[in-house]
Structure formats: C-alpha cells, structure tokens
Backbone bond lengths (Angstrom), bond angles and torsions (degrees), N, CA, C in turn:
res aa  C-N    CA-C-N  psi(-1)  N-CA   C-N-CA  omega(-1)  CA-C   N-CA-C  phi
1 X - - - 1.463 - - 1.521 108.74 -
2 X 1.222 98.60 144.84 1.657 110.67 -176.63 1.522 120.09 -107.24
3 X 1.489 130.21 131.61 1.379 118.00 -171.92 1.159 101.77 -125.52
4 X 0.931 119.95 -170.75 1.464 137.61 135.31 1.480 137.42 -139.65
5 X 0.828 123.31 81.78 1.594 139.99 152.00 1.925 127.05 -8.06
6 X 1.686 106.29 80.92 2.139 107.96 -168.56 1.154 80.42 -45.89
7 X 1.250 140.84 112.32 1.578 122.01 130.48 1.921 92.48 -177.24
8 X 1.465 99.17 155.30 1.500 145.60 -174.82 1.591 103.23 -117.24
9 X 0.805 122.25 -21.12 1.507 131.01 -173.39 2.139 106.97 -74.57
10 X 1.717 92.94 73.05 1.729 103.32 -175.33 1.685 97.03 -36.57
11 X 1.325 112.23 -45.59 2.121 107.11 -164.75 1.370 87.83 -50.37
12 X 1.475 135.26 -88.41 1.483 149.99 -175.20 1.724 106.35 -16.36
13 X 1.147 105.37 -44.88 1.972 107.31 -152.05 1.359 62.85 -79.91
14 X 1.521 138.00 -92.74 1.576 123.06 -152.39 1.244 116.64 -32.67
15 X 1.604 122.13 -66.67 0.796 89.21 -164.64 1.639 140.92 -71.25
16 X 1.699 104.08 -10.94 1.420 100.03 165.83 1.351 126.04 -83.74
17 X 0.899 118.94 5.23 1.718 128.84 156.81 1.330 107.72 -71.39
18 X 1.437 120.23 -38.95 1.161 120.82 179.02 1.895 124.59 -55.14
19 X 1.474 95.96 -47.33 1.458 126.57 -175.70 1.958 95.86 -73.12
20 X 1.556 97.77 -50.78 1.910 70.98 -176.19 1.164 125.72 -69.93
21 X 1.581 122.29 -17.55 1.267 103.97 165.54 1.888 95.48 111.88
22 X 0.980 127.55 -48.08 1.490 137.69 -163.98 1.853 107.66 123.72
23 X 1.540 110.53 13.99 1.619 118.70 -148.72 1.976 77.83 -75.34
24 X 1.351 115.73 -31.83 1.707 113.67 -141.15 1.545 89.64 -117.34
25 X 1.175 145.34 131.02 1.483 133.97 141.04 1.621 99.89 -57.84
26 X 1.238 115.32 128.90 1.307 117.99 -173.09 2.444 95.78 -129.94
27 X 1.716 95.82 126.03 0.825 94.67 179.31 1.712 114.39 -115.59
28 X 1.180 110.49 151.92 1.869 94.34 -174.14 1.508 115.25 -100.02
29 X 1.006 120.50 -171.24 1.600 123.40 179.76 1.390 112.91 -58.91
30 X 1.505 113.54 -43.31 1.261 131.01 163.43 1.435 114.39 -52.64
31 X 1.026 149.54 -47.38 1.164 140.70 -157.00 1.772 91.71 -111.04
32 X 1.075 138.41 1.95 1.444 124.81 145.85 1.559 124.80 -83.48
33 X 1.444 112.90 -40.47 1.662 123.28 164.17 1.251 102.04 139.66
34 X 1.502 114.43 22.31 1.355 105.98 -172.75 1.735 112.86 -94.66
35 X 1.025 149.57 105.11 1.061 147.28 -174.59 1.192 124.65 -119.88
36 X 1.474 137.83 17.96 1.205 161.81 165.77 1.785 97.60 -70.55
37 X 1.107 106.65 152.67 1.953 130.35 158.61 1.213 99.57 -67.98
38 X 1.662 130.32 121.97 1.427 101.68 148.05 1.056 105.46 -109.94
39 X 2.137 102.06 147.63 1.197 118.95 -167.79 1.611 104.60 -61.67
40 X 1.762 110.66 129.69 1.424 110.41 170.51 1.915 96.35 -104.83
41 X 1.135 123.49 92.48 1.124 147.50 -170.25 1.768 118.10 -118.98
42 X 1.629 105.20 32.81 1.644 111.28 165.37 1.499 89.00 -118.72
43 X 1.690 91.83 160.54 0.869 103.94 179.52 2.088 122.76 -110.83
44 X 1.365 85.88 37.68 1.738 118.50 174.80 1.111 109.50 -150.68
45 X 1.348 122.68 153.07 1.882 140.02 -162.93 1.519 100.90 -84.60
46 X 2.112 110.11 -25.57 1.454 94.64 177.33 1.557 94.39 -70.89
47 X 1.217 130.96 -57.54 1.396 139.83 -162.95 1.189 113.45 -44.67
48 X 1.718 136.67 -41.58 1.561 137.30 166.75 1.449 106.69 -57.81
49 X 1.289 126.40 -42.20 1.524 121.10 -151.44 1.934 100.60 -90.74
50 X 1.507 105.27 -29.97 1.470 105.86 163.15 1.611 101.61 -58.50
51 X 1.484 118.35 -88.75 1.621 119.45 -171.73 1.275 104.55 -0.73
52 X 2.049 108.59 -77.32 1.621 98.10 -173.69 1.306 131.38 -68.71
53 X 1.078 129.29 -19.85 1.188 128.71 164.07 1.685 122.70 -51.85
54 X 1.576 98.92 -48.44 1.436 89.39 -177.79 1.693 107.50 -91.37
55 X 1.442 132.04 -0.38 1.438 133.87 167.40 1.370 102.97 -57.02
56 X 1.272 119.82 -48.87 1.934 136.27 -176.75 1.463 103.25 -59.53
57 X 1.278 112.32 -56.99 1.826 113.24 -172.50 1.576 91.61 -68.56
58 X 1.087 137.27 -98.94 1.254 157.59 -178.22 1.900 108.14 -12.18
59 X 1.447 106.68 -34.61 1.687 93.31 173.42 1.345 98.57 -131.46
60 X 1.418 139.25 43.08 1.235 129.45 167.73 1.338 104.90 -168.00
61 X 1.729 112.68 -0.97 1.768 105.15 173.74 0.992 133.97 76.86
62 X 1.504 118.16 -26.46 1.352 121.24 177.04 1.681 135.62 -77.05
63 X 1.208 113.56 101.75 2.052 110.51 178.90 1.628 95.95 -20.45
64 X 1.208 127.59 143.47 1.454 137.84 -171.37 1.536 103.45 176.94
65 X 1.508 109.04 164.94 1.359 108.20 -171.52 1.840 92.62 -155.44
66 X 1.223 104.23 134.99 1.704 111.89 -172.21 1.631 84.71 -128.09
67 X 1.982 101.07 147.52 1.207 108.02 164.00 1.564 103.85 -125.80
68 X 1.282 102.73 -171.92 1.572 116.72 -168.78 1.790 95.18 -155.19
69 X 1.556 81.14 126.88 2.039 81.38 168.82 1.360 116.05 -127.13
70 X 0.996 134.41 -179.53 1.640 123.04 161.33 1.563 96.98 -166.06
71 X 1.280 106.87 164.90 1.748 116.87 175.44 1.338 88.51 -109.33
72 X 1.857 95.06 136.39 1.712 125.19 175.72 1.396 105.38 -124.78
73 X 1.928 115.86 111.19 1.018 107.31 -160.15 1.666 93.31 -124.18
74 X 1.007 117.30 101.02 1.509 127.46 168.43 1.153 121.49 14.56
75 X 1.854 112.03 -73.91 1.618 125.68 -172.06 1.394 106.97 -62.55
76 X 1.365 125.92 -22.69 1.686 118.82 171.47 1.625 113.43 -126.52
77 X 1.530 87.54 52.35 1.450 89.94 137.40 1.823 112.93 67.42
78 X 1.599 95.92 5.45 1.687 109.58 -177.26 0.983 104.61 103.83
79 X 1.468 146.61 -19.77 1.430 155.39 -165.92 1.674 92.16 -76.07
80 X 1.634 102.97 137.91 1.704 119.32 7.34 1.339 123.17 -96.65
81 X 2.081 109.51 5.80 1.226 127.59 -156.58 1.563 131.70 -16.06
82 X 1.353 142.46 -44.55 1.923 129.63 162.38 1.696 96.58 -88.93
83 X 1.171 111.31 -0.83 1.887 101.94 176.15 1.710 100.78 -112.20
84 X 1.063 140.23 48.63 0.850 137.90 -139.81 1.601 84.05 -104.85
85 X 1.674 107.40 -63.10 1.121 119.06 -168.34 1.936 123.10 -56.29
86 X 1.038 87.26 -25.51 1.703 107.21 175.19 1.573 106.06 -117.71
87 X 1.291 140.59 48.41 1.160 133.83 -169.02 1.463 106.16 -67.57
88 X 1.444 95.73 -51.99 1.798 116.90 -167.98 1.366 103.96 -82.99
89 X 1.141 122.45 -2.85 1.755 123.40 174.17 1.787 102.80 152.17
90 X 1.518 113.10 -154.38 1.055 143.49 -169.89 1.385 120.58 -87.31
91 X 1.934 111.11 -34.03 1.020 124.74 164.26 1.439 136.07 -54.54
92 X 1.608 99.97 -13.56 1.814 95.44 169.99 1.866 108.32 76.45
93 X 1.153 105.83 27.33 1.539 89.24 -164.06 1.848 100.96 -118.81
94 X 1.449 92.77 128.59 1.625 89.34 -170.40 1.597 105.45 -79.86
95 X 1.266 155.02 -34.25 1.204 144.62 -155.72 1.762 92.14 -79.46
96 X 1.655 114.14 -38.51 1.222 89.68 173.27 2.210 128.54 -82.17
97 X 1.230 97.52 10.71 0.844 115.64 -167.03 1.676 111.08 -104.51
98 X 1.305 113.14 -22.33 1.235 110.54 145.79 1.417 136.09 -91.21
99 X 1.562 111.01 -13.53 1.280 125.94 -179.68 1.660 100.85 -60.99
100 X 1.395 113.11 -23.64 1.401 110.71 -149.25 1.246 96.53 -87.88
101 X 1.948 113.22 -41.88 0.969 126.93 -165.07 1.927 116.91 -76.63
102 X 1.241 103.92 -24.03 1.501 103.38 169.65 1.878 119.85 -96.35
103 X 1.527 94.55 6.98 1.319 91.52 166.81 1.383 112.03 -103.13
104 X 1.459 118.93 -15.35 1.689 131.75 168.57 1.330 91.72 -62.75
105 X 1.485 143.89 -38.22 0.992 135.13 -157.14 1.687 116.10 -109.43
106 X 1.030 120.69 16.56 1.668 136.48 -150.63 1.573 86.93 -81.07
107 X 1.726 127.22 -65.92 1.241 137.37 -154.63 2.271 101.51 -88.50
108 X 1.192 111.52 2.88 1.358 113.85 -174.50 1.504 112.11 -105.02
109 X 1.739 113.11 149.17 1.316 104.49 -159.87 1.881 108.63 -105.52
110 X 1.703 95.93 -36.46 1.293 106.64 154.69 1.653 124.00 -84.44
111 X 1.853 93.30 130.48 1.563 87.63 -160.33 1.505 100.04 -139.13
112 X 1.746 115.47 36.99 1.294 146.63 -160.88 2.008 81.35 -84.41
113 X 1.675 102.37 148.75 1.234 101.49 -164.77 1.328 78.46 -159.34
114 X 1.569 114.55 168.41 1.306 141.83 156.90 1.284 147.84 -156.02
115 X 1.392 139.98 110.63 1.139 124.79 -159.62 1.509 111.73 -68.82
116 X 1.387 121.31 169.44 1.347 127.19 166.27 1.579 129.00 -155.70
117 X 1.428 95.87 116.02 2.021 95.39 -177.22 1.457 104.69 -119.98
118 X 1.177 91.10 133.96 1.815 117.94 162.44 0.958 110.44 -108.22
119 X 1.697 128.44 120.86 1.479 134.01 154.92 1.398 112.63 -93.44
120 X 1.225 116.33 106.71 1.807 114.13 151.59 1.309 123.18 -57.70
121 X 0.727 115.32 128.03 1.894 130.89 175.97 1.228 108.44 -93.51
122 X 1.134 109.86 137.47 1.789 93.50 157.25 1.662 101.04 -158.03
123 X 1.391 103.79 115.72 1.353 129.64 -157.81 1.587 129.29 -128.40
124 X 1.670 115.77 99.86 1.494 89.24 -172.16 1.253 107.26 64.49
125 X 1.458 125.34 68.31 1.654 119.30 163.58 1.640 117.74 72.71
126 X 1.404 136.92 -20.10 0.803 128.03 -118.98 1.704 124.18 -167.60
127 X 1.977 132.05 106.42 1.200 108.52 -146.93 1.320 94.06 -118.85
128 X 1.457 113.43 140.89 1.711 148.18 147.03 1.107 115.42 -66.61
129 X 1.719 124.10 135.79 0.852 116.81 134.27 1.834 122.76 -124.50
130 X 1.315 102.08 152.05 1.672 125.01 166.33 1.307 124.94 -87.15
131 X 1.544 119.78 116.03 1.482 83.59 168.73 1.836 104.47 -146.22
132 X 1.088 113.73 155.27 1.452 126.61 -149.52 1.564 109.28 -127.23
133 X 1.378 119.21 132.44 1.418 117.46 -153.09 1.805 106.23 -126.36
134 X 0.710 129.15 120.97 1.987 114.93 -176.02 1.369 103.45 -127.40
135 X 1.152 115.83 91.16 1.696 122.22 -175.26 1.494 90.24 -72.20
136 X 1.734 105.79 168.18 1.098 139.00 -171.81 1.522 132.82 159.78
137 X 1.169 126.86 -154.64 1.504 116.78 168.51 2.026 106.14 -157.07
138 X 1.379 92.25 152.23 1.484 95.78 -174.34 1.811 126.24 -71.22
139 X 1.358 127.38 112.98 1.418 122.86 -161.41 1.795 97.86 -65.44
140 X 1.060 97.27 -177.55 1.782 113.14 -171.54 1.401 109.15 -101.24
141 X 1.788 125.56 9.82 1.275 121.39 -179.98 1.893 95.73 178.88
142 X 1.010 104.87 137.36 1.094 128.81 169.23 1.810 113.90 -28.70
143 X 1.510 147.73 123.51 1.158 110.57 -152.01 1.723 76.93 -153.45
144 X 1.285 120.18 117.35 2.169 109.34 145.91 2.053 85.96 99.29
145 X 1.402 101.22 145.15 1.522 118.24 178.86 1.079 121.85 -80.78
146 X 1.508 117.55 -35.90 1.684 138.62 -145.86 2.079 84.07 -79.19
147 X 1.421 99.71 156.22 1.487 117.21 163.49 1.681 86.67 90.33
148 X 1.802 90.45 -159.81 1.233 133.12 -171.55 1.335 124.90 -157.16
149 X 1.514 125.10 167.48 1.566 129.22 -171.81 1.315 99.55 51.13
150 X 1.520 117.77 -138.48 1.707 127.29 -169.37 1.545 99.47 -94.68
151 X 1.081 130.78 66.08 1.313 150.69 -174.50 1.853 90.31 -87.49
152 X 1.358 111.81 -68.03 1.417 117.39 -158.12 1.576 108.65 -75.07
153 X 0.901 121.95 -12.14 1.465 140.21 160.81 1.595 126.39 -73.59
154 X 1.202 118.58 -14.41 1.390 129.66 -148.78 1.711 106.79 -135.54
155 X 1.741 91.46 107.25 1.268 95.77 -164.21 1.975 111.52 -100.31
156 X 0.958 119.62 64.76 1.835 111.29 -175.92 1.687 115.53 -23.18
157 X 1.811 94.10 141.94 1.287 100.92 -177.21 1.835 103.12 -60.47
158 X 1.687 104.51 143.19 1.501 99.61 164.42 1.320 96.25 96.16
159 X 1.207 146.17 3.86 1.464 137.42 -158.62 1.924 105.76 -153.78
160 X 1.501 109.37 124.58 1.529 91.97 168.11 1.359 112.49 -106.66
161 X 0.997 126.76 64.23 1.684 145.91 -178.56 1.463 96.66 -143.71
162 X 1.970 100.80 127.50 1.267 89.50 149.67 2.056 137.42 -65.14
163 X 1.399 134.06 -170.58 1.081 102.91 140.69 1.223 144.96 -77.75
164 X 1.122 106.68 4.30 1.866 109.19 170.61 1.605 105.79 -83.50
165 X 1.608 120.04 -22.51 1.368 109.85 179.43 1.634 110.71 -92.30
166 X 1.313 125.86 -18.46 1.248 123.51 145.53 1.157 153.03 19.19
167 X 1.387 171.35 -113.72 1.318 163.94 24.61 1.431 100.45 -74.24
168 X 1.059 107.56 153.65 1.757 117.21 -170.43 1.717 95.70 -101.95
169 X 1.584 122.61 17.92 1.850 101.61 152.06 1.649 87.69 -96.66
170 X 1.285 154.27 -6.66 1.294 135.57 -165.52 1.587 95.91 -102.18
171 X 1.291 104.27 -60.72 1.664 103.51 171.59 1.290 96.96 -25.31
172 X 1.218 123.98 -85.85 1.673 146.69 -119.90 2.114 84.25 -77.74
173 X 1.440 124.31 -15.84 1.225 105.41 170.42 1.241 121.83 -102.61
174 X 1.449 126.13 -31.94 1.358 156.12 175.00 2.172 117.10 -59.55
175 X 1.087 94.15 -54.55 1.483 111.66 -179.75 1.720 115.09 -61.93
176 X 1.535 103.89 145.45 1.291 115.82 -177.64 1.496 126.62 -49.50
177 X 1.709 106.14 -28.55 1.339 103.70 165.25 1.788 116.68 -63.06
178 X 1.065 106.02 -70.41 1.571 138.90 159.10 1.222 88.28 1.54
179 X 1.356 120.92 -69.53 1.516 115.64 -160.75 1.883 110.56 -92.61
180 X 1.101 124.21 10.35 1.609 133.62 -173.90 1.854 74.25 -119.27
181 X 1.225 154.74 -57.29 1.334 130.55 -155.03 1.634 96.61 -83.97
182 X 1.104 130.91 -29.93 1.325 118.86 -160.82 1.917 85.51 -90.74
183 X 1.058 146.59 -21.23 1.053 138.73 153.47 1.277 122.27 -49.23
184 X 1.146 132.85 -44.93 1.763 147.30 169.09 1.405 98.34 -76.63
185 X 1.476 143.41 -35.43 1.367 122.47 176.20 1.812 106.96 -75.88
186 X 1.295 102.06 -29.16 1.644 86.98 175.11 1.361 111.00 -69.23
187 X 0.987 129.26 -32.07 1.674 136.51 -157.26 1.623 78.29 -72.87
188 X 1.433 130.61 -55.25 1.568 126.50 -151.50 1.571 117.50 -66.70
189 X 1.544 106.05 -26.38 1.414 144.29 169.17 1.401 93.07 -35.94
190 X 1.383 110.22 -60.29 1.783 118.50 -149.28 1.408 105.70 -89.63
191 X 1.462 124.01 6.86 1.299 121.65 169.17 1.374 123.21 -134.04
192 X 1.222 109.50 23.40 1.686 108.43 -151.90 2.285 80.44 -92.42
C-alpha cells in the first residue's frame, strides 16, 4: 500500500517510517511535488491534522494522512498545545521554545504534561481519525540529544529518562505518535 504522509518535517517522516516497519510505502510531500506550507490554521491539533490532510487529497488526489501534535501541560492551562510548534514565535525554533516553556513554568508546582497526536486519514472517500496520548511531566532543565521539539524536556510516565535521553526503539513504542501510528496501521490492516 501506498500513502502519502502532509509533512516535510525529515524528524516525523523517520520517525514514522521507523514505526511502520516497511508495512506502508510511505511517500512525502516532496516526492509528490508538493512544496508549498500548508496553512495549519485550526485552532485544535484535530483541526490542523484534518486541514493537511484534506489540502493533499483535495489538490493532488492522493489517499494520505497528516498528523498534528502539540504538548498540553496542565499548569498553563494546555499551553502551548496547537502553538506548540511556534510557541516562542514564528521562527520554529525548539530550544527557544522550550526556554519559554520552562520559564512559564519556573514559579509552578504542578508540572504534569502531555503530549498529543492526531492523524487524519483520508482513505478511499473517506476520513479517520487516530489519536495518541503520552502522559508525563516537564523536567527542570533540558536533559539527553536524541529526538526533536521538547523531546529533552519531556519526561514519560514510568520512565526516568527524558525522551531525548531515550533510545528511539522505546521512544518509537511508548510515545504519543507511536501510539496514533500503530492505531492507523491497525485500521490499514482491516482494509488492505
């Protein structure tokens, strides 16, 4: 089976290449011709990961499935969760984007957090969604190389490693994506 995957985001395409296994030919925006931004302009993670999904079907035809994640961290209120990616601005930049986020959190005592991904599907006529949850809480300093975004910040329940200190076969089973792709590979199971 052939997909295609909204996203440009090389960390993401690995790692869900990683998670399917070889189960999906998975193709990216790039390798269809799409090279435009698409606007993620909801203001919910289900609502971004629909947009791209159906921007991909809708101007290029192809069954494809886009996700959207964000970190929801208790003490603010869910923040920065659909701004996740631009928390610290426009620039996209995670070190400043956690800098921002553990200084929102400097004076707070609960510091319980959670990631969250929704994949839209849209398959055969028709849209799914997945969505995948990785509780935890935010560490007090930046911690381990491995990953991306607030990876090094982000400690999973059950684990004293952040995910940046990790190995990416535990990540890659444990994590909020992890559990929204292996949700969409079962669903794919039942129609192939």
């Amino acid at each position: 089976m052939q997909l295609v995957f909204a996203s440009n985001n090389l960390n993401k395409i690995k790692e869900i290449q990683s998670i399917l296994k070889g189960s999906i030919q998975l193709l990216s925006l790039e390798d269809i011709g799409c090279n435009e931004d698409i606007p993620e302009t909801a203001d919910t993670i289900e609502g971004n990961a629909i947009l791209k999904a159906n921007y991909v079907t809708e101007k290029f035809g192809y069954d494809c499935f886009a996700d959207d994640t964000g970190l929801e961290v208790k003490a603010l209120n869910g923040e920065p969760g659909v701004y996740s990616a631009r928390y610290a601005g426009e620039q996209r930049d995670s070190d400043d984007n956690m800098d921002k986020l553990l200084n929102s959190l400097s004076n707070k005592e609960d510091r319980s957090a959670q990631f969250k991904t929704v994949i839209a599907l849209n398959i055969k006529g028709e849209q799914h969604l997945f969505t995948g949850i990785a509780k935890g809480h935010i560490v007090l300093e930046k911690k381990g190389d491995k990953g991306f975004g607030y990876d090094p910040i982000f400690k999973p329940e059950n684990y004293d490693e952040t995910f940046a200190e990790i190995s990416s076969e535990i990540k890659n089973k444990i994590s909020h994506r992890a559990k929204a792709t292996n949700q969409l590979i079962d669903f794919l199971n039942t129609i192939k």
